[in-house]
PDB file of N, CA, C and O in Angstrom:
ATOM      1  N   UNK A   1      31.262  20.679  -1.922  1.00  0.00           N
ATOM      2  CA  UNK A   1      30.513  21.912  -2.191  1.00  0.00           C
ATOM      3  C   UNK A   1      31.384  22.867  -2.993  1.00  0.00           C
ATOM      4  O   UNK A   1      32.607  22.783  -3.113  1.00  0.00           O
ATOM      5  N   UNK A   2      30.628  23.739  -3.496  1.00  0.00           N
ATOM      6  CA  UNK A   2      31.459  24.831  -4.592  1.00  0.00           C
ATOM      7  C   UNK A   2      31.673  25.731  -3.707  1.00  0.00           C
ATOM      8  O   UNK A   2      30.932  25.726  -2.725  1.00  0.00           O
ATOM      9  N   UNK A   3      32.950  26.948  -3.823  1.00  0.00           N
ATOM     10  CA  UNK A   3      33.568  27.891  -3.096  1.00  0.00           C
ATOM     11  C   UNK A   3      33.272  28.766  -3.807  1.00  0.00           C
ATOM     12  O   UNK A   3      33.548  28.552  -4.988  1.00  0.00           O
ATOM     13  N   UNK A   4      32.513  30.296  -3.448  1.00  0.00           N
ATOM     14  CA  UNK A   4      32.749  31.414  -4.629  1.00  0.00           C
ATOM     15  C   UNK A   4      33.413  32.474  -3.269  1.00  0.00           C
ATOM     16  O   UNK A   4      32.812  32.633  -2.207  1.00  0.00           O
ATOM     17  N   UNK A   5      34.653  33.063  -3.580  1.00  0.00           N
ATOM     18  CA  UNK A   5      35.124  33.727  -2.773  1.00  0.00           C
ATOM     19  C   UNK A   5      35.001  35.276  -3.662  1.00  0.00           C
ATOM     20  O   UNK A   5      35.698  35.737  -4.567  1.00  0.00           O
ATOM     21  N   UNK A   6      33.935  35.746  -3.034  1.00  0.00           N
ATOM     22  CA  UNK A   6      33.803  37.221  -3.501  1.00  0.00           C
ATOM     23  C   UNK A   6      34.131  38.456  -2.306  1.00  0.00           C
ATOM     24  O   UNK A   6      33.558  39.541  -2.405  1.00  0.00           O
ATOM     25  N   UNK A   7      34.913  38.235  -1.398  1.00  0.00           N
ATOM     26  CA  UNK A   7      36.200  39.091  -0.794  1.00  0.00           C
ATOM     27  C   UNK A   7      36.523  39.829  -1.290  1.00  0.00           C
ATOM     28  O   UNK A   7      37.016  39.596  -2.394  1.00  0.00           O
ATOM     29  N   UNK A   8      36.453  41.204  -0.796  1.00  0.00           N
ATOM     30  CA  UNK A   8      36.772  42.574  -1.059  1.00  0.00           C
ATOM     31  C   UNK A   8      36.735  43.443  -2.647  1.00  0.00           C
ATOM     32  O   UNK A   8      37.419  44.284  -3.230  1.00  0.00           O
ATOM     33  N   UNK A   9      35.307  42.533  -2.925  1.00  0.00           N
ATOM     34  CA  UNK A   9      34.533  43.125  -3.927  1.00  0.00           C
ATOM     35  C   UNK A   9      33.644  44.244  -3.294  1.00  0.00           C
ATOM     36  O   UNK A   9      33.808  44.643  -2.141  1.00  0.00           O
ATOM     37  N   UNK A  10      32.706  44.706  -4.132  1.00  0.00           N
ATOM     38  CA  UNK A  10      31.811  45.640  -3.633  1.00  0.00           C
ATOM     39  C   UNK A  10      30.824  45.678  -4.674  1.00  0.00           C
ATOM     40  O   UNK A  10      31.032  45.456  -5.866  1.00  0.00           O
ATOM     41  N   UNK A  11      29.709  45.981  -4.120  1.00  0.00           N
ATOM     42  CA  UNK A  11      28.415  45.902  -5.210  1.00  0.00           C
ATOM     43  C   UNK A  11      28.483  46.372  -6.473  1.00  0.00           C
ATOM     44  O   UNK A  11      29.479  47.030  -6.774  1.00  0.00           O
ATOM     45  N   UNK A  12      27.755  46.204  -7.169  1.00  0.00           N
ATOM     46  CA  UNK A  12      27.139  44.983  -7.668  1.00  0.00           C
ATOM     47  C   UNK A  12      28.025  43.859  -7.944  1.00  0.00           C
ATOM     48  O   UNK A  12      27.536  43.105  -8.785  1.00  0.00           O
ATOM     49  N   UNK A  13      29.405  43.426  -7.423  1.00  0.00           N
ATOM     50  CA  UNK A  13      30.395  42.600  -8.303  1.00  0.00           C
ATOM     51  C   UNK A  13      29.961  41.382  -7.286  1.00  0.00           C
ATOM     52  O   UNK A  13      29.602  40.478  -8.041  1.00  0.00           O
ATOM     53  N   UNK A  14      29.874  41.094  -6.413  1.00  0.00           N
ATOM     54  CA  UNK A  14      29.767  39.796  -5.270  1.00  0.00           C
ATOM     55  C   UNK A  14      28.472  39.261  -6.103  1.00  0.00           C
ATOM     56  O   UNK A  14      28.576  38.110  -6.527  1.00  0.00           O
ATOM     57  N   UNK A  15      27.447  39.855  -6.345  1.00  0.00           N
ATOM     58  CA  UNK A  15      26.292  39.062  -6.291  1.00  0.00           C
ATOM     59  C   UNK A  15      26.419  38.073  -8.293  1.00  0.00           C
ATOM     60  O   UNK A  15      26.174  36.979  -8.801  1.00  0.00           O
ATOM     61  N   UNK A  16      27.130  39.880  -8.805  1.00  0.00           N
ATOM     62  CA  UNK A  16      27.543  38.747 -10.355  1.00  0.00           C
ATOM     63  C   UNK A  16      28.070  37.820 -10.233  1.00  0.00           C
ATOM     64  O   UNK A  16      27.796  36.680 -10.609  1.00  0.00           O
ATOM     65  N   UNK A  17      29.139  38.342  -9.522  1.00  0.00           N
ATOM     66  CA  UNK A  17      30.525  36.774  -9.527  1.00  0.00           C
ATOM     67  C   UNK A  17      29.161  35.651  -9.013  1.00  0.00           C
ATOM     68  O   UNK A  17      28.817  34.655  -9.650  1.00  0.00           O
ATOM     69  N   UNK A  18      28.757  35.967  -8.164  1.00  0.00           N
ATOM     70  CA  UNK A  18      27.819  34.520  -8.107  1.00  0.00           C
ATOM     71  C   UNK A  18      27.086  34.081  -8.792  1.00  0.00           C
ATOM     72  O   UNK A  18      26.836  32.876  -8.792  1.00  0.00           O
ATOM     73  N   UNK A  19      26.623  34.792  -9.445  1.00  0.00           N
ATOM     74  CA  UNK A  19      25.413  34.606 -10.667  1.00  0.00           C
ATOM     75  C   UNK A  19      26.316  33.934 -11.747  1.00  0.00           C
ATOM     76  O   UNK A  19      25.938  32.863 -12.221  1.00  0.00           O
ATOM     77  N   UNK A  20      27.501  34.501 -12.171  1.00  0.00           N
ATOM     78  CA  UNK A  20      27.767  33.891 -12.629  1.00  0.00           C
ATOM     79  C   UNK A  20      28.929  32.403 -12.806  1.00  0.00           C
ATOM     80  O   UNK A  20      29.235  31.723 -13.786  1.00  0.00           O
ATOM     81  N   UNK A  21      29.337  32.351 -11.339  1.00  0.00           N
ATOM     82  CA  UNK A  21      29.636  31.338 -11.190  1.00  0.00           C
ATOM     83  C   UNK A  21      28.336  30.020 -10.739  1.00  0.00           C
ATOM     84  O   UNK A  21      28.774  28.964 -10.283  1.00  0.00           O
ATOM     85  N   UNK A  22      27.552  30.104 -10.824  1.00  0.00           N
ATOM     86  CA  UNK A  22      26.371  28.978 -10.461  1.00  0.00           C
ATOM     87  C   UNK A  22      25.576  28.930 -11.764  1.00  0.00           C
ATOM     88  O   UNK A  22      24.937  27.904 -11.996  1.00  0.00           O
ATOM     89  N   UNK A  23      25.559  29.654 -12.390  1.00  0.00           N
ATOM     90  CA  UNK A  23      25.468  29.489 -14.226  1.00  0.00           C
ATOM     91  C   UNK A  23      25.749  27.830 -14.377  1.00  0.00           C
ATOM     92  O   UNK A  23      26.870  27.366 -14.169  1.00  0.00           O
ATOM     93  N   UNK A  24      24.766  27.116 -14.708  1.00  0.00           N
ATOM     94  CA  UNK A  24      25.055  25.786 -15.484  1.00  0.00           C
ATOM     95  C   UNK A  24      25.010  24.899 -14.444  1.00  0.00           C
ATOM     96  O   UNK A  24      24.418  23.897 -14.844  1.00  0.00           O
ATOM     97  N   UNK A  25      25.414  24.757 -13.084  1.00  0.00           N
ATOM     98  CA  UNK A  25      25.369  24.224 -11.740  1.00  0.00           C
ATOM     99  C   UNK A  25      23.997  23.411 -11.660  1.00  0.00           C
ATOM    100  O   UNK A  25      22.995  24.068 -11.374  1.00  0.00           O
ATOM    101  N   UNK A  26      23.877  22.199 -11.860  1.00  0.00           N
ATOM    102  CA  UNK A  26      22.776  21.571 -11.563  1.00  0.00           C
ATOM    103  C   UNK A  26      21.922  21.489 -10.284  1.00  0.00           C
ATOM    104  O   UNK A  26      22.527  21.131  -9.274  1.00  0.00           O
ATOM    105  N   UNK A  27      20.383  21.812 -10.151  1.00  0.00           N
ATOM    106  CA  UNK A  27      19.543  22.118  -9.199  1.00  0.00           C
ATOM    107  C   UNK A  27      20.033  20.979  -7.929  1.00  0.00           C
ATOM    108  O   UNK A  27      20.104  19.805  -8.292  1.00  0.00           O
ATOM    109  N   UNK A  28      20.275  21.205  -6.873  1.00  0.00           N
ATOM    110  CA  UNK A  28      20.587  20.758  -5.730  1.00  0.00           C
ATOM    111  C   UNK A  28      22.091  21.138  -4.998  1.00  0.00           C
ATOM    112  O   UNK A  28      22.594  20.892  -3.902  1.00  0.00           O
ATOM    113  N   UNK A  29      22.439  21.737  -5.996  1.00  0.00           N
ATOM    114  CA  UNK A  29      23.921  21.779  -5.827  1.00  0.00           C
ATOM    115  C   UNK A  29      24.347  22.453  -4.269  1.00  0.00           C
ATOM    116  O   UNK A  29      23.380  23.130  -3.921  1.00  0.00           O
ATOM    117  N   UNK A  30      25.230  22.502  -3.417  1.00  0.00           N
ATOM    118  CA  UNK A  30      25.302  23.231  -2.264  1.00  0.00           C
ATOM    119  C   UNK A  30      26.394  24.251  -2.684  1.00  0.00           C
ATOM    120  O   UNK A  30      27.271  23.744  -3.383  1.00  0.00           O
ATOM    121  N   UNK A  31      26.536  25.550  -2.422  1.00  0.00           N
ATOM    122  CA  UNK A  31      27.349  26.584  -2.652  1.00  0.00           C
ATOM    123  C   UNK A  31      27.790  27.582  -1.172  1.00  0.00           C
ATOM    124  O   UNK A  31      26.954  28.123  -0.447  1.00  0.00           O
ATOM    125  N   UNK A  32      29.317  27.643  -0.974  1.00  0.00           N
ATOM    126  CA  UNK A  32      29.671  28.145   0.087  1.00  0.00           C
ATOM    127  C   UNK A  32      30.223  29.975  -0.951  1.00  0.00           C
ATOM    128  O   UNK A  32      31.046  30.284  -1.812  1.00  0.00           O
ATOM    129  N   UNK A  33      29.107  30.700  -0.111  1.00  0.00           N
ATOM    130  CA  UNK A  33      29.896  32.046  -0.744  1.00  0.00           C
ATOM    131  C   UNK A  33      30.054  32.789  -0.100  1.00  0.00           C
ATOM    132  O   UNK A  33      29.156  33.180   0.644  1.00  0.00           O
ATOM    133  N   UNK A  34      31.563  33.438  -0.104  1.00  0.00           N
ATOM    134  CA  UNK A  34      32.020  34.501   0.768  1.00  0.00           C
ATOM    135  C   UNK A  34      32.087  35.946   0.166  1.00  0.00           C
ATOM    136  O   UNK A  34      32.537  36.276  -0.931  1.00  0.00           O
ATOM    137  N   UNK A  35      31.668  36.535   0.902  1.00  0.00           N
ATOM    138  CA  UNK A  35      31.763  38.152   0.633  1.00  0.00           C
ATOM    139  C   UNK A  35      32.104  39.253   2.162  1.00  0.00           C
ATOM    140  O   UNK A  35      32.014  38.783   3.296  1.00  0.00           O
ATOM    141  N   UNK A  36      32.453  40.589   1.924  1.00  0.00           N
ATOM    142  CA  UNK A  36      32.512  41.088   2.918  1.00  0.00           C
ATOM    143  C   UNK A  36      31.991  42.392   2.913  1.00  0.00           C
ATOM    144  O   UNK A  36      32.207  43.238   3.780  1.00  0.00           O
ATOM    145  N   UNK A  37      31.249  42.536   1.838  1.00  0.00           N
ATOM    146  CA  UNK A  37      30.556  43.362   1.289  1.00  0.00           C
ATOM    147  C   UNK A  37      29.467  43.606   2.187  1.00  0.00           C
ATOM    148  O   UNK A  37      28.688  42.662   2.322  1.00  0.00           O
ATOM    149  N   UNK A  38      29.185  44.859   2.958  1.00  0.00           N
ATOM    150  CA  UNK A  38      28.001  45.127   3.705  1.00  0.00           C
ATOM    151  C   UNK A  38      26.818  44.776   3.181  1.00  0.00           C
ATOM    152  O   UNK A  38      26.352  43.880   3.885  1.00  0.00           O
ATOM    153  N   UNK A  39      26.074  45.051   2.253  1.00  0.00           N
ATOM    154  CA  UNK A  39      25.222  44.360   1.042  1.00  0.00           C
ATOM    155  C   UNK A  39      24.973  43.590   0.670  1.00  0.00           C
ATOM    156  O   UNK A  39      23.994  43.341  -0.034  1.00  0.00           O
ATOM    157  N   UNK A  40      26.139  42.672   1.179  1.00  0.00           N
ATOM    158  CA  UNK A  40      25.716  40.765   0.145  1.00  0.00           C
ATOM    159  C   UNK A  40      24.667  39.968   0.969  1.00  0.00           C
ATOM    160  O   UNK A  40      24.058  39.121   0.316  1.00  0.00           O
ATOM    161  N   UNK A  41      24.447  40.045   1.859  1.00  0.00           N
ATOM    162  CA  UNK A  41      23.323  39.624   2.438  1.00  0.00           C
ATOM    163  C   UNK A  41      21.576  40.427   2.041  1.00  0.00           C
ATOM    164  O   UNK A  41      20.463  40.048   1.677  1.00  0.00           O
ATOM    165  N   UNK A  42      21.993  41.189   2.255  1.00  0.00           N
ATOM    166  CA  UNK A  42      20.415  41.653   1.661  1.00  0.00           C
ATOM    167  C   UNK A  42      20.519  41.403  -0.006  1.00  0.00           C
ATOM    168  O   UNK A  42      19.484  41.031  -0.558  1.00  0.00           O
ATOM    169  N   UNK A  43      21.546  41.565  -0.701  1.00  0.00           N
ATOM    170  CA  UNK A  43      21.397  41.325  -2.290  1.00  0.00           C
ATOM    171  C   UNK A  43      21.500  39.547  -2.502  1.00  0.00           C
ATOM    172  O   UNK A  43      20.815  38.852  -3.253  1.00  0.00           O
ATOM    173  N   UNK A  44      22.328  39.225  -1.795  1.00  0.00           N
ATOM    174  CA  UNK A  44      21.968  37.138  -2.077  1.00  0.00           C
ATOM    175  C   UNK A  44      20.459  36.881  -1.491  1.00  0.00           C
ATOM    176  O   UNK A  44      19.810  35.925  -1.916  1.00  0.00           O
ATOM    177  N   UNK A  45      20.010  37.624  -0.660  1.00  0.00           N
ATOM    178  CA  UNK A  45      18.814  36.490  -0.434  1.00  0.00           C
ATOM    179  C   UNK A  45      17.820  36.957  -1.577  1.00  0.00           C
ATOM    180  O   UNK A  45      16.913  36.185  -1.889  1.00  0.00           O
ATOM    181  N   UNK A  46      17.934  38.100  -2.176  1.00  0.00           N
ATOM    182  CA  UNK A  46      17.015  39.103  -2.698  1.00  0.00           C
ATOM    183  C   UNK A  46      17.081  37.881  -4.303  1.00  0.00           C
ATOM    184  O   UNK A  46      16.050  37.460  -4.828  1.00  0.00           O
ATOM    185  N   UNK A  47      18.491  37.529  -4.801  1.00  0.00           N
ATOM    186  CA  UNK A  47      18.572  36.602  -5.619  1.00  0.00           C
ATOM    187  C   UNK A  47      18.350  35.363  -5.499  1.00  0.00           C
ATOM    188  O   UNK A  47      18.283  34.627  -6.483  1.00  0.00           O
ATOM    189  N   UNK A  48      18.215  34.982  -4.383  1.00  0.00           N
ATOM    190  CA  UNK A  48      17.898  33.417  -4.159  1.00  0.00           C
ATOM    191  C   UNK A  48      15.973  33.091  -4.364  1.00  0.00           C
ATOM    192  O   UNK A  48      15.301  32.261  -4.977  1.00  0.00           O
ATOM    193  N   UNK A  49      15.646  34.406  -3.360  1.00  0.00           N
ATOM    194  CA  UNK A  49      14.044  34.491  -3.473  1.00  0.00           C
ATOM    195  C   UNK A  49      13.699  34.544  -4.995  1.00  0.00           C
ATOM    196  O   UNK A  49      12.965  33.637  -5.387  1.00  0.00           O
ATOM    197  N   UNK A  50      14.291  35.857  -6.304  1.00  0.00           N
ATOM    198  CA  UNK A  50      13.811  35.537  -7.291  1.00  0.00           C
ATOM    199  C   UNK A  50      14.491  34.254  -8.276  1.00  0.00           C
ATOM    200  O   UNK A  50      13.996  33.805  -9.310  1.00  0.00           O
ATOM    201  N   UNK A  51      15.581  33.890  -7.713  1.00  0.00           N
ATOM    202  CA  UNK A  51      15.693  32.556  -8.201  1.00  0.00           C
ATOM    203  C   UNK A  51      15.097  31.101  -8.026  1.00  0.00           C
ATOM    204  O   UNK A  51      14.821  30.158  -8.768  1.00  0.00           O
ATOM    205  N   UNK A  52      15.040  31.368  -6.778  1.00  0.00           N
ATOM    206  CA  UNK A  52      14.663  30.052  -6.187  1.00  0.00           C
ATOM    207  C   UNK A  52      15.467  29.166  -5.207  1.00  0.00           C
ATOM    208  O   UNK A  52      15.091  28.056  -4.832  1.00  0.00           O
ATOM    209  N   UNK A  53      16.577  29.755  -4.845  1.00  0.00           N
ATOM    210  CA  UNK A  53      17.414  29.293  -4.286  1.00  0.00           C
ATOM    211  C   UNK A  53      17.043  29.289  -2.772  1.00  0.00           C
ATOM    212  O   UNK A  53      16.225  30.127  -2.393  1.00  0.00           O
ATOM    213  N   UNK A  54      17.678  28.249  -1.708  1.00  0.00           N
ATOM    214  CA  UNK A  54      17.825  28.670  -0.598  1.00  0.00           C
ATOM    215  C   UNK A  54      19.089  29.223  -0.098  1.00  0.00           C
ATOM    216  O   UNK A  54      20.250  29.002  -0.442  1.00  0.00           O
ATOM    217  N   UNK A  55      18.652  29.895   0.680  1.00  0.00           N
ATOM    218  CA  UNK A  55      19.958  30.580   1.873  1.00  0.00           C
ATOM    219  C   UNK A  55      19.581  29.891   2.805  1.00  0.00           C
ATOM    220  O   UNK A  55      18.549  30.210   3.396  1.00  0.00           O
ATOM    221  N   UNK A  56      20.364  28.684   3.211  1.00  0.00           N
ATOM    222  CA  UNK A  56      20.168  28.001   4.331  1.00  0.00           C
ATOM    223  C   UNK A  56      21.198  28.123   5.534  1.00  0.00           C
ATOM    224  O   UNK A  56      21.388  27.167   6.286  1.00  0.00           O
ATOM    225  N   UNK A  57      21.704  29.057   5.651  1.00  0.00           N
ATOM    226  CA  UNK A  57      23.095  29.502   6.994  1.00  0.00           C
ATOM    227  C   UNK A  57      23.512  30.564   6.410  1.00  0.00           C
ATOM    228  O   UNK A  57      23.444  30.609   5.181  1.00  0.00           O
ATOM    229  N   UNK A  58      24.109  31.811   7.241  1.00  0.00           N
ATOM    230  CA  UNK A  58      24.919  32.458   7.260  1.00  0.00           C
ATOM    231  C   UNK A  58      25.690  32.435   8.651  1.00  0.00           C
ATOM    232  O   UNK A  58      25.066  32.356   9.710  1.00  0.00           O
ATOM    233  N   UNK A  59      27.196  32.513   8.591  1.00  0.00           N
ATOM    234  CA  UNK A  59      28.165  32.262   9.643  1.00  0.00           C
ATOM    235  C   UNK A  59      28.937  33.833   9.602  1.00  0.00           C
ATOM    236  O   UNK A  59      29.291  34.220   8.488  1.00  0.00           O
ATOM    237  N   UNK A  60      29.130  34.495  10.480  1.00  0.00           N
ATOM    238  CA  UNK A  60      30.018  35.460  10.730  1.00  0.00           C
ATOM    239  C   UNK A  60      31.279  35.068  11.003  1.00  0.00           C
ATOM    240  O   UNK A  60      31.473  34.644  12.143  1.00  0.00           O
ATOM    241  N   UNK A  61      32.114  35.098  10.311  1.00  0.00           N
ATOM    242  CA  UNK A  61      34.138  35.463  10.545  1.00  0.00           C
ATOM    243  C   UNK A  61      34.689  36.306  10.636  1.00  0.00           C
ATOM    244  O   UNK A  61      34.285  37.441  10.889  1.00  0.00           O
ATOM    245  N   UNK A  62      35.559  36.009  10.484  1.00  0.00           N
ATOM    246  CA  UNK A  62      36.978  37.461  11.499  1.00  0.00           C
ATOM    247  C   UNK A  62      36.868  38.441  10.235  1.00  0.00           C
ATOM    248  O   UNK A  62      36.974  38.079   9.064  1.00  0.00           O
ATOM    249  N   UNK A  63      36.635  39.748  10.686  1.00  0.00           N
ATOM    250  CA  UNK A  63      37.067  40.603   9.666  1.00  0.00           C
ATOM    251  C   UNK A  63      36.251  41.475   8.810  1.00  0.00           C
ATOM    252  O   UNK A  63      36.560  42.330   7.981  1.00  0.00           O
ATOM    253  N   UNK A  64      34.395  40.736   9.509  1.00  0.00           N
ATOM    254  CA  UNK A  64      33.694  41.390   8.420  1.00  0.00           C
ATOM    255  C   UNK A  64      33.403  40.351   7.671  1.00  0.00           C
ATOM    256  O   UNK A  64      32.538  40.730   6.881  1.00  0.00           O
ATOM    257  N   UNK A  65      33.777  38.708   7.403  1.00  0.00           N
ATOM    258  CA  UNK A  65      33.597  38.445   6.404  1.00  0.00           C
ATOM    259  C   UNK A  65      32.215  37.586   6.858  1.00  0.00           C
ATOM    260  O   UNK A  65      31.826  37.528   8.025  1.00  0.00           O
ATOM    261  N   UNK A  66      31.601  36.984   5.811  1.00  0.00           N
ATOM    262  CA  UNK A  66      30.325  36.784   6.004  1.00  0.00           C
ATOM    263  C   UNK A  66      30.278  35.220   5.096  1.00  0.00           C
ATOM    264  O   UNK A  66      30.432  35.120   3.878  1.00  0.00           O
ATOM    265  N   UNK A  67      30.071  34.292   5.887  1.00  0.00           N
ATOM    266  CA  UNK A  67      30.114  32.926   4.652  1.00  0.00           C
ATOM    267  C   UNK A  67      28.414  32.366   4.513  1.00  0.00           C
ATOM    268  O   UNK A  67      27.806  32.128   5.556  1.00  0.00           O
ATOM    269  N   UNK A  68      27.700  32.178   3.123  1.00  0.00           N
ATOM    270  CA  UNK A  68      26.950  31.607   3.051  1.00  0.00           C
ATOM    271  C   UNK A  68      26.694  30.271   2.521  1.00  0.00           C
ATOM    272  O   UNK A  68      27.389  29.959   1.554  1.00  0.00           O
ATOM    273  N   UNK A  69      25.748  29.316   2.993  1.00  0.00           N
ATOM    274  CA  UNK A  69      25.649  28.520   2.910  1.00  0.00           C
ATOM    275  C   UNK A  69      24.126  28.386   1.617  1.00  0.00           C
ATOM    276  O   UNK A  69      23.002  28.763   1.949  1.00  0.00           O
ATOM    277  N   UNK A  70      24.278  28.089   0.906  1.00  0.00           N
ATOM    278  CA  UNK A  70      23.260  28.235  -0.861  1.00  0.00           C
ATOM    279  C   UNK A  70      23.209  26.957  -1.294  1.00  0.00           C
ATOM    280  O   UNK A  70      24.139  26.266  -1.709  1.00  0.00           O
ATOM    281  N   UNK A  71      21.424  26.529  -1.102  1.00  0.00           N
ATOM    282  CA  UNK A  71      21.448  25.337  -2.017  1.00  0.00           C
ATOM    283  C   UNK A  71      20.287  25.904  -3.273  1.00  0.00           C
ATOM    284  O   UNK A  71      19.132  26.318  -3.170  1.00  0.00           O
ATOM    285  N   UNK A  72      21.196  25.702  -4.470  1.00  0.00           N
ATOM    286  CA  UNK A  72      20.561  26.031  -5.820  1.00  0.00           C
ATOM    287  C   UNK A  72      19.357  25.223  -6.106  1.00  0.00           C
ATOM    288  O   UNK A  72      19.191  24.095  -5.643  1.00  0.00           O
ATOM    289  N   UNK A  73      18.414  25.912  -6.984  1.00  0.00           N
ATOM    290  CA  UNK A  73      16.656  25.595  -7.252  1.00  0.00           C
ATOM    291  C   UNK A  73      17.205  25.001  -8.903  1.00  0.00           C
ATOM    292  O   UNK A  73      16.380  24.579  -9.713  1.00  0.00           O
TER     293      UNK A  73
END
């Protein structure tokens, strides 16, 4: 699976870095993305819905941080 570690960014930068790291990523792909950004959860699913993507897990870790589990449309 692909890693996008967007850690101690802050909006709008977590949801670009993802956008634009899954740029070109062929449909099925699985994507683990971290952020700790209060926001990245309501702004990734908000992009997955108009993308097409699923958010299939989110896991809570030490610290605030938040890991998702993304399979690309």
């Amino acid at each position: 699976a692909h890693q996008i570690d967007a850690i101690g960014l802050v909006c709008p930068l977590p949801i670009l870095r993802f956008k634009k790291r899954v740029q070109g990523l062929p449909s099925g792909t699985r994507v683990e993305f971290l952020a700790d950004d209060p926001t990245s959860r309501r702004d990734l699913q908000a992009l997955c819905d108009m993308a097409g993507h699923t958010l299939e897990w989110v896991r809570e870790e030490d610290e605030g941080v938040l890991r998702y589990g993304v399979c690309l449309a």
